[in-house]
Backbone as CSV, one residue per row, in Angstrom:
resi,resn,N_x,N_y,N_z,CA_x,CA_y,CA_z,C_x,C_y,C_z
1,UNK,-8.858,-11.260,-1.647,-8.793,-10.987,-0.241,-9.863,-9.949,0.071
2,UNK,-11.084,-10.121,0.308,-11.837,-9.659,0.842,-12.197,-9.188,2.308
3,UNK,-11.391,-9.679,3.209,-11.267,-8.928,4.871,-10.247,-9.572,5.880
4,UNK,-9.871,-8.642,6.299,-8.756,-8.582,7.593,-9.425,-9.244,8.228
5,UNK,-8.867,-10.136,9.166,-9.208,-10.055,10.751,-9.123,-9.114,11.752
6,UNK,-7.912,-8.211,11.591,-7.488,-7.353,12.117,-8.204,-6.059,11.579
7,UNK,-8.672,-5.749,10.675,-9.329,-4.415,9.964,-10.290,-3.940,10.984
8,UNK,-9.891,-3.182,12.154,-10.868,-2.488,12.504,-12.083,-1.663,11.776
9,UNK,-11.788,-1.426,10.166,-12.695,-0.546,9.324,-13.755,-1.961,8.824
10,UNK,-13.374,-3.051,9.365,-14.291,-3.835,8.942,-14.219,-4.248,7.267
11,UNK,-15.039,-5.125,6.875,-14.547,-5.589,5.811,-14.685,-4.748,4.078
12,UNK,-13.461,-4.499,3.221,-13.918,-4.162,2.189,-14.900,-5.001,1.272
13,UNK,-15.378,-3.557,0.549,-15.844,-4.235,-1.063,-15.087,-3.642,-1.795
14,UNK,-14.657,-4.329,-2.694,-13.680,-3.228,-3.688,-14.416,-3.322,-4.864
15,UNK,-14.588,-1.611,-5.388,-15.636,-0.588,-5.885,-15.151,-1.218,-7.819
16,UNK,-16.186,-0.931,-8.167,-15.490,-1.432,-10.233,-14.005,-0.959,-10.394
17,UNK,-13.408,0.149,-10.155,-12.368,0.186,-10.842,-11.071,-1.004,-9.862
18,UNK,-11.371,-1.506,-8.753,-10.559,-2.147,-8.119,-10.516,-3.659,-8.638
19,UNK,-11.798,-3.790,-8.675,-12.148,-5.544,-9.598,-11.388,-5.585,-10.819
20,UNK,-11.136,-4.711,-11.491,-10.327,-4.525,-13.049,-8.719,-4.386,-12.741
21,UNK,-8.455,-5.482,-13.312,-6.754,-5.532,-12.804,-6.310,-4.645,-14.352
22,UNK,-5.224,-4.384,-13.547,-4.499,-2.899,-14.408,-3.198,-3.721,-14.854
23,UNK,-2.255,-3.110,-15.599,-1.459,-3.613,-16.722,0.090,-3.546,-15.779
24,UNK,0.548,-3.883,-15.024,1.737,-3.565,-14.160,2.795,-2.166,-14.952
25,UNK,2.313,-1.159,-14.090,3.260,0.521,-14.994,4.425,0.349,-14.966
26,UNK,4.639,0.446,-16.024,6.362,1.318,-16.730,6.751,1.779,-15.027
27,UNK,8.278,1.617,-15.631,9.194,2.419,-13.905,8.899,3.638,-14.181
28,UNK,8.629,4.277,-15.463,8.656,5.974,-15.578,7.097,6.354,-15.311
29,UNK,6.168,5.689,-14.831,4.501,5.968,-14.938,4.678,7.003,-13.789
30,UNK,3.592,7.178,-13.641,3.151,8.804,-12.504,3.059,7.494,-11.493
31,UNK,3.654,8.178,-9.945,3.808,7.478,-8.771,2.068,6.589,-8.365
32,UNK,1.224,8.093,-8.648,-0.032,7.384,-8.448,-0.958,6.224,-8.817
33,UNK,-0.397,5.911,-10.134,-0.670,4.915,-11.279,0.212,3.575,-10.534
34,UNK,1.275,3.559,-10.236,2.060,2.853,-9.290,1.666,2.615,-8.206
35,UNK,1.062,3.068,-7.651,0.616,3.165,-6.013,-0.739,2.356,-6.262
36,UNK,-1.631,2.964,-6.761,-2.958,1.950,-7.153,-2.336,0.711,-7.421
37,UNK,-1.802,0.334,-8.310,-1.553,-1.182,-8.980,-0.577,-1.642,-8.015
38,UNK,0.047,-1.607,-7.031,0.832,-2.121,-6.109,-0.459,-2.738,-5.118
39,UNK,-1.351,-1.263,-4.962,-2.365,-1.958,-3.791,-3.912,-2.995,-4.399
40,UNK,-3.576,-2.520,-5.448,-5.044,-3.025,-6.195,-4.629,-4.592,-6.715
41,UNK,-2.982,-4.544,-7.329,-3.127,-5.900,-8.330,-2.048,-6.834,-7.414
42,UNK,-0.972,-6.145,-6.912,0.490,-6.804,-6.326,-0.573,-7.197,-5.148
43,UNK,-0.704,-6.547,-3.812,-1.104,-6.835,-2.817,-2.513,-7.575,-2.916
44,UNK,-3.466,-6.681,-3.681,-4.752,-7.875,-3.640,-5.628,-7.120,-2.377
45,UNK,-5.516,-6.019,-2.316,-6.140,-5.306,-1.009,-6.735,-4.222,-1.270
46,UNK,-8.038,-3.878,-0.822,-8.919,-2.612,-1.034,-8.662,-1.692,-0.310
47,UNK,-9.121,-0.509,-0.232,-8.508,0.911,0.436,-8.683,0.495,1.799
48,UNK,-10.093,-0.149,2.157,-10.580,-0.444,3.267,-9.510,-1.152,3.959
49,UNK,-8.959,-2.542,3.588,-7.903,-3.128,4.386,-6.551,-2.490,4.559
50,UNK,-6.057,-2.145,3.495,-4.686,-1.162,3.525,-5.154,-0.034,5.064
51,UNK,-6.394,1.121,4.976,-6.329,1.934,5.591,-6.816,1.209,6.731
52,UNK,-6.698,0.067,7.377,-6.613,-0.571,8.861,-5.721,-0.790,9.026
53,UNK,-4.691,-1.294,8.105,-3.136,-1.589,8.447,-2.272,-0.182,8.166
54,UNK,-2.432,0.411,7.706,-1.426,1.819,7.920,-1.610,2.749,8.882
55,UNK,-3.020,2.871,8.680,-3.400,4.131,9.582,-4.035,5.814,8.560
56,UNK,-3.659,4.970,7.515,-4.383,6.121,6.923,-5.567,5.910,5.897
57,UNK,-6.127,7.025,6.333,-7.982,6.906,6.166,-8.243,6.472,4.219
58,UNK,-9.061,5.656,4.416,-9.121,5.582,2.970,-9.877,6.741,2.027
59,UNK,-9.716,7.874,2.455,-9.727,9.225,1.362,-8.656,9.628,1.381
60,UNK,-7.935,9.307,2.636,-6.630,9.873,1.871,-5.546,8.922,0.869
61,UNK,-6.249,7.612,1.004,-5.562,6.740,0.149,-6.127,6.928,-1.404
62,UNK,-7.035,7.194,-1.093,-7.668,7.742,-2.661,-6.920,8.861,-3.395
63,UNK,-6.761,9.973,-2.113,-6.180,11.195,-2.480,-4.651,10.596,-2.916
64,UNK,-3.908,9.791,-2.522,-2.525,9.278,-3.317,-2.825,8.826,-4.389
65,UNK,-3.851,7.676,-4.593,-4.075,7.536,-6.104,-4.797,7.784,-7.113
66,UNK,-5.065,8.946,-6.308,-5.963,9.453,-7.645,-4.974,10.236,-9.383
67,UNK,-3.826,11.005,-8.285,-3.304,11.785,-9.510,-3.917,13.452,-9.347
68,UNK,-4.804,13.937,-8.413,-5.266,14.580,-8.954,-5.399,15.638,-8.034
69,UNK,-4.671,15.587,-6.415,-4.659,16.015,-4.834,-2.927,16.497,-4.822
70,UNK,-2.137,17.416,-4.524,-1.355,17.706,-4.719,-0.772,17.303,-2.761
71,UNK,0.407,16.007,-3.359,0.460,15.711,-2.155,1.620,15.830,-1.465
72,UNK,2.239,16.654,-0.364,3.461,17.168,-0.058,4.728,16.133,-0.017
73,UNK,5.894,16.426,-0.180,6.600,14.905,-0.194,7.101,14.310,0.991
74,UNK,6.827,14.979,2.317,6.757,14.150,3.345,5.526,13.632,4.005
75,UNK,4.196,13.538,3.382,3.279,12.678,3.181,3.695,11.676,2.368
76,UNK,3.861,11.976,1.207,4.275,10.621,0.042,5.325,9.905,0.955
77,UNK,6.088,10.211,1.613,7.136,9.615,1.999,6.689,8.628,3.360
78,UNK,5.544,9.113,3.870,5.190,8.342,5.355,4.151,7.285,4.517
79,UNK,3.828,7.577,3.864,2.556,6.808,2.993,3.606,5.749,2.099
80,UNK,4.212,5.932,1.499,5.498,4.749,0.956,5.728,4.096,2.165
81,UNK,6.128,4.621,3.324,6.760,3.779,4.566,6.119,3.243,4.654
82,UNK,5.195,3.261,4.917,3.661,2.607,5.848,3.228,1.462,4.561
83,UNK,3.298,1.557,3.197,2.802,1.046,2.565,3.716,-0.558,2.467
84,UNK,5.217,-0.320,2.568,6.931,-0.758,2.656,6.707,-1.753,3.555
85,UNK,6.158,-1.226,4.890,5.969,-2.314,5.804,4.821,-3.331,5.750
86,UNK,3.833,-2.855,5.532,2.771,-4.031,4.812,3.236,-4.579,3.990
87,UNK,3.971,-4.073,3.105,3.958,-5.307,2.082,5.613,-6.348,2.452
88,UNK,6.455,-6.248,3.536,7.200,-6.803,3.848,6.734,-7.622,4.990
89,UNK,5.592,-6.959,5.837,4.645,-7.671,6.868,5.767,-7.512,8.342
90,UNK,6.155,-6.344,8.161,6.611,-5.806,9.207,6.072,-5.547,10.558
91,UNK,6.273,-5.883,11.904,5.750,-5.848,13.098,6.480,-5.022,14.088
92,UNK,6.191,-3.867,14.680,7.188,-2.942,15.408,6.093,-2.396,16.320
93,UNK,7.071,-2.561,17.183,6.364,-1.816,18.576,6.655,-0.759,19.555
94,UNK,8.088,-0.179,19.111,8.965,0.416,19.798,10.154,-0.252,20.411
95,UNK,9.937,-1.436,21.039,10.827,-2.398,21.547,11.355,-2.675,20.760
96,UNK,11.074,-3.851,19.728,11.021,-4.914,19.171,10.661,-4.776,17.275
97,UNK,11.229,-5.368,16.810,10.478,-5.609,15.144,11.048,-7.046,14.932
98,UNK,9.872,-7.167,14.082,10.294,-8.573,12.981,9.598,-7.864,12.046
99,UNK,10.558,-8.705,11.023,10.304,-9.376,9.392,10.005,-10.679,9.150
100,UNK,8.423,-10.983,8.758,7.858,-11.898,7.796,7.524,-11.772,6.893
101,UNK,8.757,-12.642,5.675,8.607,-12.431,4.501,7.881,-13.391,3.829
102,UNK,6.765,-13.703,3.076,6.062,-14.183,2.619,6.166,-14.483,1.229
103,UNK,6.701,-13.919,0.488,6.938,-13.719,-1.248,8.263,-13.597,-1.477
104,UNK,8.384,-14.336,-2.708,10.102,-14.257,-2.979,10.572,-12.554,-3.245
105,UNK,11.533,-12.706,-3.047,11.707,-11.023,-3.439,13.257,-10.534,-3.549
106,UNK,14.241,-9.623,-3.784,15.405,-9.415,-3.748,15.923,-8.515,-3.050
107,UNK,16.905,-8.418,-2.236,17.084,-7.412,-1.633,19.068,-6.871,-2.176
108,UNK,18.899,-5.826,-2.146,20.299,-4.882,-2.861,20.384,-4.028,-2.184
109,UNK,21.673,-4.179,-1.706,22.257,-2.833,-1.012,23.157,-1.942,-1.927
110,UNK,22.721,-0.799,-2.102,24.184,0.075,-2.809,24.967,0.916,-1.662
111,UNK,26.535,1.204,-2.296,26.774,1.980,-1.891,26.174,3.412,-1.429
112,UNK,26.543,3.398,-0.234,25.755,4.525,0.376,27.104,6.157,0.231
């Protein structure tokens, strides 16, 4: 997947380490190692397209996966959201939302 229609940032190239698919991390890996390979290998999307659909700039998407930017946990937490709804292909406007689900997937509720 090389470009949005919608990507106002216009179309990615994704840089050598994005072309190199990574090994899907252990549940115990560092979040950041997780976060790259969700957007790099699961989704199939460069910083460039992700940061047209979230809203956040692709340095600061770098700065999540790098490992190496100390990032507060209600950033991590809007940056998971934002990431949650792309990949469920969530549409919200204030009014209104849908869910288009595209990929098989499971959903579990626990006790709350």
């Amino acid at each position: 997947m090389d470009t949005l229609t919608d990507n106002p940032h216009g179309a990615g190239t994704a840089g050598a380490q994005e072309r190199t698919p990574m090994i899907r991390p252990d549940e115990d890996a560092p979040e950041h190692v997780k976060c790259r390979w969700w957007r790099n290998d699961l989704m199939e999307m460069t910083r460039e397209q992700l940061a047209g659909l979230t809203g956040f700039s692709v340095s600061a998407i770098r700065d999540f996966e790098s490992g190496t930017k100390d990032i507060d946990p209600a950033s991590r937490k809007r940056y998971r959201t934002a990431c949650a709804a792309v990949a469920l292909g969530v549409q919200f406007n204030w009014l209104n939302a849908s869910l288009k689900i595209e990929r098989k997937m499971t959903i579990t509720l626990d006790d709350l």
